[in-house]
C-alpha positions as a Python dict, from the first residue, in 0.01 Angstrom:
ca = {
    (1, 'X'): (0, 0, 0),
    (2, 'X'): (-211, -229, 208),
    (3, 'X'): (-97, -523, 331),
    (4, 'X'): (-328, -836, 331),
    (5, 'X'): (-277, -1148, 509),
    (6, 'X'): (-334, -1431, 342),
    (7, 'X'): (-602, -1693, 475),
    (8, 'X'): (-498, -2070, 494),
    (9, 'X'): (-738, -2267, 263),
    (10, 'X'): (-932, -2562, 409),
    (11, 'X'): (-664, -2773, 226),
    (12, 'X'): (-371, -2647, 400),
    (13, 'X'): (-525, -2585, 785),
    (14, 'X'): (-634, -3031, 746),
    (15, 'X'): (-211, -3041, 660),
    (16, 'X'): (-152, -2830, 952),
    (17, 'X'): (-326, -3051, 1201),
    (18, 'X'): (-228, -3387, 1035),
    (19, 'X'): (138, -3312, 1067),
    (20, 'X'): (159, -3300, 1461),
    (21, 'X'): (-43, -3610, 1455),
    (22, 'X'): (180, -3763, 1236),
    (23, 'X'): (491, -3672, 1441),
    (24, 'X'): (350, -3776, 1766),
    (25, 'X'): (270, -4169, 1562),
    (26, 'X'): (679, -4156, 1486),
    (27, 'X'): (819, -4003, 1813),
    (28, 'X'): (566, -4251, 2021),
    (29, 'X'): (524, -4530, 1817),
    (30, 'X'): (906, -4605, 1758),
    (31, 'X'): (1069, -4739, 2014),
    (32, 'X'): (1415, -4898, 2150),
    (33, 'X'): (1421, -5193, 2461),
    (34, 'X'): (1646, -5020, 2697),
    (35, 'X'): (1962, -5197, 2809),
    (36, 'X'): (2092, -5318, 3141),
    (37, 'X'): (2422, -5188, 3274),
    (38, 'X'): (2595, -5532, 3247),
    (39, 'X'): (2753, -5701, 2958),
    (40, 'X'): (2592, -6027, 2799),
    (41, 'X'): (2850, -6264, 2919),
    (42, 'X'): (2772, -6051, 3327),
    (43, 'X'): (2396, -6123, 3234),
    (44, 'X'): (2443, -6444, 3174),
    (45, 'X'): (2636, -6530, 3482),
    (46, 'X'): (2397, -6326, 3684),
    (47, 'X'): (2069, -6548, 3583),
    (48, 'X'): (2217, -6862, 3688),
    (49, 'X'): (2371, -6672, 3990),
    (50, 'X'): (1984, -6566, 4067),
    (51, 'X'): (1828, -6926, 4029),
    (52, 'X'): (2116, -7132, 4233),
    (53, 'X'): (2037, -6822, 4501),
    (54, 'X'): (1688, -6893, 4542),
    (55, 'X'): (1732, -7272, 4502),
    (56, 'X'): (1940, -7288, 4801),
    (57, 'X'): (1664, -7220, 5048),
    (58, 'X'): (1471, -7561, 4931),
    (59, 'X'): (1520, -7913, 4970),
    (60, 'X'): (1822, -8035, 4782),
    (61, 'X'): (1813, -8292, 4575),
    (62, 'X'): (2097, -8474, 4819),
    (63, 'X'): (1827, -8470, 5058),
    (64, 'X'): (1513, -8578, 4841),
    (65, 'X'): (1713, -8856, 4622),
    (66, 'X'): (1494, -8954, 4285),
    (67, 'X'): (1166, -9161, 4293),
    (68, 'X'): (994, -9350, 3977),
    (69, 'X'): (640, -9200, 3860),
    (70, 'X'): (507, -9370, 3544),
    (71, 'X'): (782, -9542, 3461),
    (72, 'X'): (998, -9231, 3468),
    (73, 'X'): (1297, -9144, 3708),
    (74, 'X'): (1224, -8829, 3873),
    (75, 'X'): (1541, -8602, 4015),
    (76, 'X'): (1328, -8436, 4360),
    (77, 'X'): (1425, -8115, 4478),
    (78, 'X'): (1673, -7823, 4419),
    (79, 'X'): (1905, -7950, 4152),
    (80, 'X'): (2207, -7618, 4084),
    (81, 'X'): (2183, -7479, 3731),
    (82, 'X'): (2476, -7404, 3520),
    (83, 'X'): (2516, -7199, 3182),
    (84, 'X'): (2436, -7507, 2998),
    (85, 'X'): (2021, -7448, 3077),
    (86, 'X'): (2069, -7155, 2928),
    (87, 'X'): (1853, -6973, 2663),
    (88, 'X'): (1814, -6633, 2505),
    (89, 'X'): (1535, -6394, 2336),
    (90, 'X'): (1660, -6131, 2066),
    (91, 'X'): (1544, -5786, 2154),
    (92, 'X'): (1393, -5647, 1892),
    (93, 'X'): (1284, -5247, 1821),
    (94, 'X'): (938, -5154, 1775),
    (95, 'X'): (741, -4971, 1558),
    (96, 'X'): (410, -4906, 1577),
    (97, 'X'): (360, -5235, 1769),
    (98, 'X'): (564, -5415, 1477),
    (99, 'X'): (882, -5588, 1518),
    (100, 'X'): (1190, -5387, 1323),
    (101, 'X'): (1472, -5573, 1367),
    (102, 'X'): (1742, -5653, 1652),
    (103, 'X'): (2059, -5437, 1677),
    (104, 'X'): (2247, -5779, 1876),
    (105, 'X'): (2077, -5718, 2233),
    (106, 'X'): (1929, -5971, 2385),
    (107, 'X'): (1786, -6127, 2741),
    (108, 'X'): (1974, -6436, 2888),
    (109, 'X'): (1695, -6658, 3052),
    (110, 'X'): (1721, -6964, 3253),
    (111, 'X'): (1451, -7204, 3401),
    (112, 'X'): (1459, -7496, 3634),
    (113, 'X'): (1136, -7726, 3777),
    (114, 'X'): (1224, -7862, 4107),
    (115, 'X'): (979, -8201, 4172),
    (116, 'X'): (863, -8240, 4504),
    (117, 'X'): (730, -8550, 4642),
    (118, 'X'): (403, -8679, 4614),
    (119, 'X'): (164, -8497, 4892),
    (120, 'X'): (386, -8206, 4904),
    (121, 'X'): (238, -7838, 4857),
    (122, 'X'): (490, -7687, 4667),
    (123, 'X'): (288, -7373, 4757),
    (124, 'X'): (433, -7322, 5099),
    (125, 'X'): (779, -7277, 4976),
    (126, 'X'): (637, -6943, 4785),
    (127, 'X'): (672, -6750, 5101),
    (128, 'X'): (1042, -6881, 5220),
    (129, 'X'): (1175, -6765, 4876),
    (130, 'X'): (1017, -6480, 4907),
    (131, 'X'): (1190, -6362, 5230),
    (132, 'X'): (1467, -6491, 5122),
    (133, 'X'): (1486, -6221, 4840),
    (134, 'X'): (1311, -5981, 5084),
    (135, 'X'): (1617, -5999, 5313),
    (136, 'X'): (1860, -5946, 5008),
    (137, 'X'): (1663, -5610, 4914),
    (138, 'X'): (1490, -5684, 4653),
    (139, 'X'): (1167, -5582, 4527),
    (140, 'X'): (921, -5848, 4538),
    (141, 'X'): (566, -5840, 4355),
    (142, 'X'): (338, -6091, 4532),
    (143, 'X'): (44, -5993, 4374),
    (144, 'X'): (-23, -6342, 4211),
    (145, 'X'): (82, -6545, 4582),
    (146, 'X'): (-313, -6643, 4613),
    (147, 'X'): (-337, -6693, 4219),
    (148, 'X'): (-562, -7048, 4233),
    (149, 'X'): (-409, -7213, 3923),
    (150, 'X'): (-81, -7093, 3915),
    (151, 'X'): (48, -6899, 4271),
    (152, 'X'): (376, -6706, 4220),
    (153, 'X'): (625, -6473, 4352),
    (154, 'X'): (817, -6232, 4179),
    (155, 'X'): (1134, -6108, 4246),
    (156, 'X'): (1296, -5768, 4061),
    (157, 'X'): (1654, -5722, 4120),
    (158, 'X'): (1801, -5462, 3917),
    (159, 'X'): (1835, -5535, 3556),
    (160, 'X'): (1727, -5888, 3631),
    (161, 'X'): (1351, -6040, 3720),
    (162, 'X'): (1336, -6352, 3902),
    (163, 'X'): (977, -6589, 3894),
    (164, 'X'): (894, -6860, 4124),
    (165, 'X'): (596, -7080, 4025),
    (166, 'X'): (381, -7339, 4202),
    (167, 'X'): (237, -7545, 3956),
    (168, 'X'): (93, -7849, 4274),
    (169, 'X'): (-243, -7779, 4286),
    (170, 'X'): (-305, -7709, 3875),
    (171, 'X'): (-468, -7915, 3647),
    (172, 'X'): (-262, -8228, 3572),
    (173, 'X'): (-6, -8141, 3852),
    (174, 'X'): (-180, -8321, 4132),
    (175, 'X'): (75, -8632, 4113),
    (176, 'X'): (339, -8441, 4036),
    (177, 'X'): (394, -8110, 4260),
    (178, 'X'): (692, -7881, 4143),
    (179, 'X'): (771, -7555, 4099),
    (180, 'X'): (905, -7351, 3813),
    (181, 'X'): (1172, -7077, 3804),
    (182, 'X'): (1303, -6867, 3573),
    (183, 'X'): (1519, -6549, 3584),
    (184, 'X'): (1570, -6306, 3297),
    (185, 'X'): (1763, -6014, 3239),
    (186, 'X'): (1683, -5700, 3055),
    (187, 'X'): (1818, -5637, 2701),
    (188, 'X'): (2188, -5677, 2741),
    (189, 'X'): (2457, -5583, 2469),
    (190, 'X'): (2832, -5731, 2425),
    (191, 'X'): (2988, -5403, 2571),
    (192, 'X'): (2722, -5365, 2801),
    (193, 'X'): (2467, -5064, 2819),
    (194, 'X'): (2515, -4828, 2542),
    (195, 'X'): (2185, -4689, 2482),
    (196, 'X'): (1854, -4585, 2661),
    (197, 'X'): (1495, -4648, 2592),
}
């Protein structure tokens, strides 16, 4: 009795090679936000934590006072931020570059603008916030410091990013010089971090 091995049709070797490709689409395309270590309520403390931080090493507002442009009263300098500035983005799973839905986790965010006076380059406070998070160990991206429009510092600490922004020599911020920061967290859960990418 001979033996004969059977020869995959054209049909079945096209099936053979689409099914890896297929697998590879769900493995790679499908994917989870990792969590930070802290809880929600932790990462929401932590953000304003961050901001106040790298507030303290500017002018207060104690020291600036307010001042009147177009009619409006303007609060100058470093004002603390509490958990009532606080907002939130849902974390949501991915798949294949498609939103899936949120299993609770999300990323506490706060922001604050800090107005300068008039003639002031809020520009040269970039590099004093940036040794100031230097000194506290944390990895700093400067790679947008010389950005013309919109010069910033970046600050990653942890779970938790922090942005500073000078917005004093853009486009309609000539006669009013500021800066912008914001700190965000990674995806955060109630009970903290119970899963992994």
């Amino acid at each position: 009795m001979i033996l004969h091995r059977r020869v995959p049709q054209p049909l079945e070797l096209r099936a053979l090679r689409v099914i890896p490709l297929l697998a590879a689409l769900v493995v790679g395309g499908c994917s989870t936000p990792p969590t930070g270590p802290d809880t929600l309520a932790a990462g929401r403390r932590r953000v304003v934590e961050l901001i106040n931080d790298a507030g303290s090493v500017l002018p207060s507002h104690e020291q600036l006072g307010d001042t009147v442009r177009s009619d409006q009263r303007i609060h100058l300098g470093f004002a603390s931020v509490d958990a009532t500035g606080l907002d939130r983005e849902r974390c949501y799973k991915k798949f294949l570059g498609f939103s899936m839905g949120s299993d609770g986790a999300e990323q506490p965010e706060v922001r604050t603008i800090v107005d300068f006076p008039l003639g002031t380059n809020p520009q040269k406070f970039l590099p004093i916030i940036e040794r100031h998070w230097r000194s506290l160990g944390y990895r700093i991206d400067v790679s947008r410091l010389h950005n013309s429009r919109y010069p910033q510092v970046k600050a990653f600490a942890g779970a938790y990013t922090i942005f500073a922004t000078s917005l004093g020599d853009a486009a309609g911020f000539a006669s009013s010089p500021r800066l912008t920061m914001y700190a965000v967290a990674t995806c955060l859960t109630a009970t903290g971090n119970r899963r992994q990418s």
